[in-house]
C-alpha positions as a Markdown table, in Angstrom:
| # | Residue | x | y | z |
|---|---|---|---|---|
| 1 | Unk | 0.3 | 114.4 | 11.0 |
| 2 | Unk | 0.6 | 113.0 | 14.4 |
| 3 | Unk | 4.5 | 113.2 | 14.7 |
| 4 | Unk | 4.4 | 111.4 | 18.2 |
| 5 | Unk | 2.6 | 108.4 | 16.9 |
| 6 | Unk | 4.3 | 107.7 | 13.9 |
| 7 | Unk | 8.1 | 108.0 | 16.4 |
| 8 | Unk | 6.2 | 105.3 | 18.6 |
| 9 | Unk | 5.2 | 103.2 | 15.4 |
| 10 | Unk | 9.0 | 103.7 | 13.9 |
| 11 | Unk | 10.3 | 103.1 | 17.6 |
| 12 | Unk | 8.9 | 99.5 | 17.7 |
| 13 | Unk | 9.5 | 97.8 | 14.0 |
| 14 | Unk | 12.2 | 95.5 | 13.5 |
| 15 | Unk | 15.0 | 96.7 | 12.6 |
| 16 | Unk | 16.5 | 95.5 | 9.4 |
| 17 | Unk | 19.1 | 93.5 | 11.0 |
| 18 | Unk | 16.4 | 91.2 | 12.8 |
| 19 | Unk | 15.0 | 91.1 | 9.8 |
| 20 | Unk | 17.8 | 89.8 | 8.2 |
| 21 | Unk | 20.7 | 91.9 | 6.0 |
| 22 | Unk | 20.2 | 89.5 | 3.0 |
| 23 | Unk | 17.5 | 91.8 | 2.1 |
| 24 | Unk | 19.7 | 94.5 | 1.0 |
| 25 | Unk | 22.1 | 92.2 | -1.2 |
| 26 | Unk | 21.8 | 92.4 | -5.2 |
| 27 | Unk | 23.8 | 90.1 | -6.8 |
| 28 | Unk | 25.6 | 91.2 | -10.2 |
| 29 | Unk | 23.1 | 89.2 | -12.1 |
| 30 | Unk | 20.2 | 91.2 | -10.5 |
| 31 | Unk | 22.0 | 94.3 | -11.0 |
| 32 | Unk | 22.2 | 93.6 | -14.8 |
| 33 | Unk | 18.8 | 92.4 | -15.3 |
| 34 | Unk | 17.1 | 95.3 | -13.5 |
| 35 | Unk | 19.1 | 97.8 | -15.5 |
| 36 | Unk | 18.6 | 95.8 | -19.5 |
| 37 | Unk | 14.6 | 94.7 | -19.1 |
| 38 | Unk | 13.5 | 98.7 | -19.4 |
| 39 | Unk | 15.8 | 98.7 | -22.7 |
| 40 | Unk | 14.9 | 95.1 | -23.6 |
| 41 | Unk | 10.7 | 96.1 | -24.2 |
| 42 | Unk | 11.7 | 99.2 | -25.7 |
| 43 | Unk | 13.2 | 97.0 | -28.4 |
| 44 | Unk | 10.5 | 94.8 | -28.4 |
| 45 | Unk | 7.9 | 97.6 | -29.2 |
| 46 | Unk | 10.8 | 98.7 | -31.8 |
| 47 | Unk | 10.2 | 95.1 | -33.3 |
| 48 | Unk | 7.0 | 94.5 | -33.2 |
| 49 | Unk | 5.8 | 97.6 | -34.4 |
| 50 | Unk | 8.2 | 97.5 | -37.3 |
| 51 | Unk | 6.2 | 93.7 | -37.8 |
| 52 | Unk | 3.3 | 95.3 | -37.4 |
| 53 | Unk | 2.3 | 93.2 | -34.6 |
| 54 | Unk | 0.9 | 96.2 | -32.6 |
| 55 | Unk | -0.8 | 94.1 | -29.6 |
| 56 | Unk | 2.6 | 92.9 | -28.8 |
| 57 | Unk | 3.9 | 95.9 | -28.8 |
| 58 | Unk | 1.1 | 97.6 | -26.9 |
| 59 | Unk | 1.9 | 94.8 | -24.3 |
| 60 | Unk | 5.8 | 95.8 | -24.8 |
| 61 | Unk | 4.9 | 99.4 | -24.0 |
| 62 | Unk | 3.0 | 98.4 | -20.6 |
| 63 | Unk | 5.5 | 95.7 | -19.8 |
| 64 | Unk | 8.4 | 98.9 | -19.7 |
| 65 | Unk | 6.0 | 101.3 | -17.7 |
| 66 | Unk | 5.4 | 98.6 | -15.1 |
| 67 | Unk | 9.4 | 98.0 | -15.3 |
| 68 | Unk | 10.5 | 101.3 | -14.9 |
| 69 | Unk | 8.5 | 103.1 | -12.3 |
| 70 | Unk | 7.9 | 100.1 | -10.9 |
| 71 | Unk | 11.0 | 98.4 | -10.5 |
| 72 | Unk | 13.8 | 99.3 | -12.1 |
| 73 | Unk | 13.7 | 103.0 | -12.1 |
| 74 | Unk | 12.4 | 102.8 | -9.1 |
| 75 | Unk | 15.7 | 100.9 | -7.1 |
| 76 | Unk | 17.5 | 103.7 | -9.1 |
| 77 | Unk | 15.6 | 106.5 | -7.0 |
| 78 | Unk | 16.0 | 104.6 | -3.8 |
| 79 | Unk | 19.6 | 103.7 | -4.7 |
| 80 | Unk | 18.9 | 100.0 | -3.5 |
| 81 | Unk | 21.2 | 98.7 | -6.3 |
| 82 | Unk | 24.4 | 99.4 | -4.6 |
| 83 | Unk | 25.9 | 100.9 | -7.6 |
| 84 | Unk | 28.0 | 104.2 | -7.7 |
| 85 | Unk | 26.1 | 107.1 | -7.1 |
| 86 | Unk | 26.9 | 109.1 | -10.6 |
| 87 | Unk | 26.5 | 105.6 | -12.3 |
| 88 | Unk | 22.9 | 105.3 | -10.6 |
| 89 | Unk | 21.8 | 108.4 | -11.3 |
| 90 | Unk | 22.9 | 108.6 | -15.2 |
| 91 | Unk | 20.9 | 105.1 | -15.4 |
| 92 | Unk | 18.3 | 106.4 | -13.6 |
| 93 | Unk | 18.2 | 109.7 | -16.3 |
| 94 | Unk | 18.4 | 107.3 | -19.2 |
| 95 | Unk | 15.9 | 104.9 | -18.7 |
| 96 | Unk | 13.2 | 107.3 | -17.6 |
| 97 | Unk | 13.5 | 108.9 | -20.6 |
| 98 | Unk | 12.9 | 106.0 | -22.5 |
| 99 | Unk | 9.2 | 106.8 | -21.1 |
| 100 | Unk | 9.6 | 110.7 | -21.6 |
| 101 | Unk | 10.1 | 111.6 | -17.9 |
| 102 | Unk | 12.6 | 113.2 | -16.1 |
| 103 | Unk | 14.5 | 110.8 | -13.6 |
| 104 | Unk | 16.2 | 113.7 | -11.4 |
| 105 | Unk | 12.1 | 115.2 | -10.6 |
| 106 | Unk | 11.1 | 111.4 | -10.1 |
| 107 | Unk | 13.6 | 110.7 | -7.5 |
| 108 | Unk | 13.8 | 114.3 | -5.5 |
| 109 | Unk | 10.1 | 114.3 | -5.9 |
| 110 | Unk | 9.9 | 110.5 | -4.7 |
| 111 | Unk | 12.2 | 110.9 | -2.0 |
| 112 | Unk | 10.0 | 114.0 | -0.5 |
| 113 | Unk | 7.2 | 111.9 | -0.9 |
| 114 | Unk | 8.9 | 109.2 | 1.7 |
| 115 | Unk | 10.1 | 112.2 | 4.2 |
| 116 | Unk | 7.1 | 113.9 | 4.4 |
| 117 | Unk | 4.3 | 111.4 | 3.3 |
| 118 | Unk | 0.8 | 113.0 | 2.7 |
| 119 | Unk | 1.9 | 116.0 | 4.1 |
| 120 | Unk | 1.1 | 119.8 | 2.4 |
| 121 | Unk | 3.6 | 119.5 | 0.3 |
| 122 | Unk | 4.0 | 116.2 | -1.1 |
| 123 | Unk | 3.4 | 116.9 | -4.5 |
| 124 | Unk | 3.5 | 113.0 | -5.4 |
| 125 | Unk | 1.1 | 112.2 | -3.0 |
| 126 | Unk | -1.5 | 115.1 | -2.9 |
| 127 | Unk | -3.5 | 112.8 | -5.6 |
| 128 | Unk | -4.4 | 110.6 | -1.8 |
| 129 | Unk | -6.2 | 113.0 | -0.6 |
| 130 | Unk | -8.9 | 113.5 | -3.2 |
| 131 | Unk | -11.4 | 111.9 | -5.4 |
| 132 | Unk | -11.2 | 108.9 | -7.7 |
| 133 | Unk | -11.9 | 111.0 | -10.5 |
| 134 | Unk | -9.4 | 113.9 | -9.3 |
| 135 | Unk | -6.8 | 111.1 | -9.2 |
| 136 | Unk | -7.5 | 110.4 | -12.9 |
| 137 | Unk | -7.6 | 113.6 | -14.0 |
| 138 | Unk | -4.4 | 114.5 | -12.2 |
| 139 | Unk | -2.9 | 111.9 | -14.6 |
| 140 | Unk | -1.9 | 113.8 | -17.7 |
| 141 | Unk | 0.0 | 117.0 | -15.9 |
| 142 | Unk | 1.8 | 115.0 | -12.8 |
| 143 | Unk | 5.2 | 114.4 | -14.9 |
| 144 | Unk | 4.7 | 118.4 | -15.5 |
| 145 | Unk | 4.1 | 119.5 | -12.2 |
| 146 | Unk | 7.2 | 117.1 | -10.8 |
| 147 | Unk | 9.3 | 118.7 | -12.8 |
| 148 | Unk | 8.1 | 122.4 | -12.0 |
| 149 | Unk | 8.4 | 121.4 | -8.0 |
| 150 | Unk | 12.0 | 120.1 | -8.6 |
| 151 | Unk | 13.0 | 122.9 | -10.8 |
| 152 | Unk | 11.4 | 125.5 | -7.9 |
| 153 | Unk | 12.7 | 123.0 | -5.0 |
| 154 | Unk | 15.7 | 122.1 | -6.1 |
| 155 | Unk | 18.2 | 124.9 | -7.9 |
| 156 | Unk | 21.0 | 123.3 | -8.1 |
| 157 | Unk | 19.9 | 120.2 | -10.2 |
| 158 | Unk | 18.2 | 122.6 | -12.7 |
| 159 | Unk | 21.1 | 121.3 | -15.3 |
| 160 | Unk | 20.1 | 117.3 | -15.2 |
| 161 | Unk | 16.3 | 119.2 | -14.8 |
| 162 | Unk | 16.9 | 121.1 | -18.1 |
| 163 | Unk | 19.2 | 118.2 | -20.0 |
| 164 | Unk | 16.2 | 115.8 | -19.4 |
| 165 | Unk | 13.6 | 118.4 | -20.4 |
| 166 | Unk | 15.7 | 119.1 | -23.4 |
| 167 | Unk | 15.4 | 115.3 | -24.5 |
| 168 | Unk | 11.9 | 114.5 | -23.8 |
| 169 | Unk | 11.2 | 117.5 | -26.0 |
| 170 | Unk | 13.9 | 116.3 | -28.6 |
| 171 | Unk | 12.4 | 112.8 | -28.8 |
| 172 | Unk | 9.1 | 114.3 | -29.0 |
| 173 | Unk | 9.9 | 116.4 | -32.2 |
| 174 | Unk | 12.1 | 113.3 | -33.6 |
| 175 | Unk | 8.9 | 111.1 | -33.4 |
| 176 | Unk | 6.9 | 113.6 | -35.2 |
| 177 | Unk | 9.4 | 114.3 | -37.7 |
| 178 | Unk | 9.5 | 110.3 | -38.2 |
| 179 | Unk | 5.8 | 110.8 | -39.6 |
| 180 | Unk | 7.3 | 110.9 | -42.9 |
| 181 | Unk | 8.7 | 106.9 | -42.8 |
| 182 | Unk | 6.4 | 105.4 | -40.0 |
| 183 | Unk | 4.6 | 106.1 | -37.4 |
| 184 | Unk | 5.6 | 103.6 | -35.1 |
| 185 | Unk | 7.8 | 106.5 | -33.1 |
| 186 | Unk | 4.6 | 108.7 | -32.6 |
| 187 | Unk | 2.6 | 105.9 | -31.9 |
| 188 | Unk | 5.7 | 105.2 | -28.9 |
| 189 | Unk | 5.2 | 108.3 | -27.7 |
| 190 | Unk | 1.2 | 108.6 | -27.6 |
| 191 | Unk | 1.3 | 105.2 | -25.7 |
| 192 | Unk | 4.2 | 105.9 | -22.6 |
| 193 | Unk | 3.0 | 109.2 | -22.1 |
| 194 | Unk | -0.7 | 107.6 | -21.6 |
| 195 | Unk | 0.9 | 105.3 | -19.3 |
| 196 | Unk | 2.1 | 107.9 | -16.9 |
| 197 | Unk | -1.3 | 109.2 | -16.5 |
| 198 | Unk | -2.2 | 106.2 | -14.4 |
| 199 | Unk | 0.4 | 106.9 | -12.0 |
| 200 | Unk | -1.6 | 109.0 | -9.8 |
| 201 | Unk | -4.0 | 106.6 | -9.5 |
| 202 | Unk | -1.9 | 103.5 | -9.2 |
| 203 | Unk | 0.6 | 104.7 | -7.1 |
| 204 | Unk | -1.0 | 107.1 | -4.8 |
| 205 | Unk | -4.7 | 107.2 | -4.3 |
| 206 | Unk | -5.5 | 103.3 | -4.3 |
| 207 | Unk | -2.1 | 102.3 | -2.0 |
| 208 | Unk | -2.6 | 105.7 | 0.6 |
| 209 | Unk | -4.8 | 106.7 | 3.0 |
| 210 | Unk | -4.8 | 110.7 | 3.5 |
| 211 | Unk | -6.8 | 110.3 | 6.5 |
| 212 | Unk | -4.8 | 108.0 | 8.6 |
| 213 | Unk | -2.0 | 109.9 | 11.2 |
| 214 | Unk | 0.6 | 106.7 | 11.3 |
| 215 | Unk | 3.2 | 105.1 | 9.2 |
| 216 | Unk | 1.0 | 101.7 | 9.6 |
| 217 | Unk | -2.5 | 103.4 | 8.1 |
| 218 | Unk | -1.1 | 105.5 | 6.0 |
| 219 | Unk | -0.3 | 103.1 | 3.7 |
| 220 | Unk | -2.6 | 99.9 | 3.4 |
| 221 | Unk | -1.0 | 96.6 | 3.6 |
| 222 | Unk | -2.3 | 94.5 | 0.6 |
| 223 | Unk | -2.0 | 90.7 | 0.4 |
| 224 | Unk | -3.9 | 87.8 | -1.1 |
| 225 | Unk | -4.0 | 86.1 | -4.8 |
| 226 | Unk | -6.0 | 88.7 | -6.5 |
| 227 | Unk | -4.2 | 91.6 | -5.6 |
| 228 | Unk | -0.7 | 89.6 | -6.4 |
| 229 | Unk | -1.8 | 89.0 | -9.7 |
| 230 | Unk | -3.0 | 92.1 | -10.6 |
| 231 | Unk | 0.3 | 93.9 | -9.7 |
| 232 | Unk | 2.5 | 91.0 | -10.1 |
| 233 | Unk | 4.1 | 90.7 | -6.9 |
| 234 | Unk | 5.0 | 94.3 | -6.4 |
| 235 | Unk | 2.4 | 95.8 | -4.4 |
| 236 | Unk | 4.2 | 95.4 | -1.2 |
| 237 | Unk | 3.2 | 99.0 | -0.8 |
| 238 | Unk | 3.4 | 99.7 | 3.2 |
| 239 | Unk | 6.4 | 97.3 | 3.4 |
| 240 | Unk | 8.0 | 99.9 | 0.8 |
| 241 | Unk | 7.5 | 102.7 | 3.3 |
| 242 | Unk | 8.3 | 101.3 | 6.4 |
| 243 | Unk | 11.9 | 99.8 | 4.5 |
| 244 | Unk | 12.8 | 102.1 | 1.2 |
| 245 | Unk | 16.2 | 100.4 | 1.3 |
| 246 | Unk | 15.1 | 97.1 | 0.4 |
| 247 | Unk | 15.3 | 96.6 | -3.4 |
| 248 | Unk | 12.2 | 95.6 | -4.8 |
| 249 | Unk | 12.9 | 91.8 | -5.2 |
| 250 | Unk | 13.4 | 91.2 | -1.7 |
| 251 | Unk | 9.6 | 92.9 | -0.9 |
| 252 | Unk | 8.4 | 89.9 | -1.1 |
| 253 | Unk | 10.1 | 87.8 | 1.5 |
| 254 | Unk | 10.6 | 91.4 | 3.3 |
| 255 | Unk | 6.9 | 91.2 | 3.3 |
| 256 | Unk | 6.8 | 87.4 | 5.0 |
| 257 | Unk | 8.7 | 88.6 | 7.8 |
| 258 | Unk | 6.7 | 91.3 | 8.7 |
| 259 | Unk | 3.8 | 89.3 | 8.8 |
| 260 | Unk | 4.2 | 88.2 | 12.6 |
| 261 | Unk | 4.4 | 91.9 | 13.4 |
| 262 | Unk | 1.5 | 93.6 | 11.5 |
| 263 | Unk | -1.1 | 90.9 | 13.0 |
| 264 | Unk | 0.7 | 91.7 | 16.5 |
| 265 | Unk | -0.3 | 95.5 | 15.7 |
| 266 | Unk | -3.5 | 94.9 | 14.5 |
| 267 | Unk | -3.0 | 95.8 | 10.9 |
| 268 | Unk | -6.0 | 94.8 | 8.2 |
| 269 | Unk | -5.0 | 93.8 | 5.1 |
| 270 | Unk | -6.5 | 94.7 | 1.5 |
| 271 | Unk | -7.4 | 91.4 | 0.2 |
| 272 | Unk | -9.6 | 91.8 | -2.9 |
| 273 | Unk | -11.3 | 95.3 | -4.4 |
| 274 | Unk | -10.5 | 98.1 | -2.8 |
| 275 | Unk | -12.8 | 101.0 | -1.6 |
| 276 | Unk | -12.8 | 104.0 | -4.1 |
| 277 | Unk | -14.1 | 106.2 | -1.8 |
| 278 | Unk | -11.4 | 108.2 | 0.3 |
| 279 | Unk | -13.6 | 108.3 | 3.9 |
């Protein structure tokens, strides 16, 4: 990492009051939406399955993954909602384990990520510096190896560490048990935990750059239509990075205002398909 560079790249962004405070507000409205949709498509898998209407609730399942590593779990990591600390992080526990993760390793393992991005030991981002394939086939043990860096990083949240373990594992054995009635629970299951395989993938190798040395490369800048409708409006990756207290309804216009400054530093956008093949 070129330390020097990324000071003079940090030195010379706006700072978020020329970029307006109005970026960090959340309304009560927002903060209420953000917190029910991850609980709202859990019920609507709950429904539909139990209507049988399984491509609905296949979409449900996707729609709360997107939601809550997205978005709302994700403002919970960042504590961009402004809400009490011990009332962020209890919602932040609670609705990742709706999708059978721990919320304490996502945000100590998250937060590493931003302090010491694609460095030896980002364990969330070490997926950038690979191949496609070894991003995909990081997939299925990233949750497990989050959790086994917080728990050897992080002592003294090994209690929320071992309390979210403890029900992951719980839900697991309840789904199984449910075999007996339905298997709708098991079926729950099978699908979030496939979910969080893509996260490598999604979330690391395609927005990162493991050979880049600044906080402008690092990270690729995506714009255009195709690549807003594929990620519906939230792949304002680099903007993320460069602002991590910005919740993420304001990366949008966040990302507007920026726009005079990354064409002054001669930053190339990602406008379509992206090139698989790390250089």
């Amino acid at each position: 990492m070129n330390t020097a560079a990324n000071n003079v790249v940090e030195s010379r962004l706006p700072s978020i009051s020329q970029l307006g405070h109005d970026l960090l507000r959340v309304s009560r409205a927002r903060q209420f939406t953000t917190l029910t949709l991850p609980f709202i498509a859990m019920g609507s898998y709950a429904l539909f399955a139990w209507l049988h209407w399984w491509l609905l609730a296949i979409i449900s399942v996707m729609a709360l993954s997107f939601m809550t590593y997205g978005s709302s779990s994700h403002d919970l990591v960042h504590r961009t909602l402004r809400l009490p600390h011990r009332f962020n992080d209890i919602m932040l526990s609670v609705i990742e384990l709706l999708s059978l993760r721990s919320g304490t390793a996502y945000r100590l393992s998250h937060l590493h990520h931003h302090q010491h991005l694609l460095a030896h030991d980002d364990i969330e981002g070490e997926a950038a510096g690979g191949s496609l394939l070894g991003a995909i086939a990081s997939g299925p043990t990233m949750q497990l190896r989050l959790w086994l860096w917080a728990w050897a990083k992080h002592a003294p949240m090994r209690t929320p560490l071992l309390l979210e373990a403890v029900g992951v594992v719980t839900l697991i054995i309840g789904a199984v048990a449910a075999l007996h009635w339905t298997p709708a629970p098991l079926v729950y299951v099978a699908l979030v935990v496939a979910g969080s395989w893509l996260f490598p993938l999604i979330t690391v190798y395609i927005p990162h750059d493991a050979h880049a040395e600044t906080p402008l490369t690092q990270t690729r800048l995506f714009r255009g239509r195709l690549v807003q409708l594929i990620a519906f409006d939230h792949l304002y990756h680099l903007e993320h990075h460069l602002y991590p207290a910005v919740p993420h309804h304001h990366w949008k216009s966040l990302a507007g205002r920026l726009e005079p400054y990354f064409q002054r530093a001669g930053v190339r956008p990602c406008t379509g398909a992206i090139n698989t093949e790390n250089p």
